[in-house]
C-alpha positions, 0 to 999 in steps of 0.5 A: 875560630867559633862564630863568637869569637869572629864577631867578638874579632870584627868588633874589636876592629871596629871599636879601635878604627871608628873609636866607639864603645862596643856597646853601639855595635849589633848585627844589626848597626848601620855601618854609617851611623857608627861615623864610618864613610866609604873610605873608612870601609875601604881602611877596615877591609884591609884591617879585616884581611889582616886580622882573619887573613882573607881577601875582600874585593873592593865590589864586597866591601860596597855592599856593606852596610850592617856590621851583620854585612861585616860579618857574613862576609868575613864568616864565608871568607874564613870558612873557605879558607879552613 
């Protein structure tokens, strides 16, 4: 999987769970301003480790904070699973 296509996966997560257009979502989207609160990112860890078939501690996912956060996290976790 290409780092497009990691992002363009994450995205879709996040546009069906936070039902929003995908056009409000860069690297550089505040988590929070899409309408997503700690419990939504707790749900979307779990949406993300069943997508890309990796496991995100509880820690990782508080320091999450840009959608960019999002997807470093899911690239390290990805590419060490390779």
């Amino acid at each position: 999987m290409t780092e497009q296509e990691l992002v363009e996966r994450a995205r879709d997560v996040l546009v069906r769970r936070l039902k929003i257009k995908s056009s409000l979502i860069t690297l550089d989207t505040d988590i929070e301003e899409l309408g997503a609160d700690s419990l939504d990112l707790v749900t979307l860890a779990g949406e993300f480790e069943d997508v890309f078939s990796v496991s995100i501690a509880t820690k990782e996912i508080m320091k999450i904070r840009t959608f960019g956060d999002i997807v470093r996290q899911l690239l390290e976790k990805v590419g060490s699973a390779a």
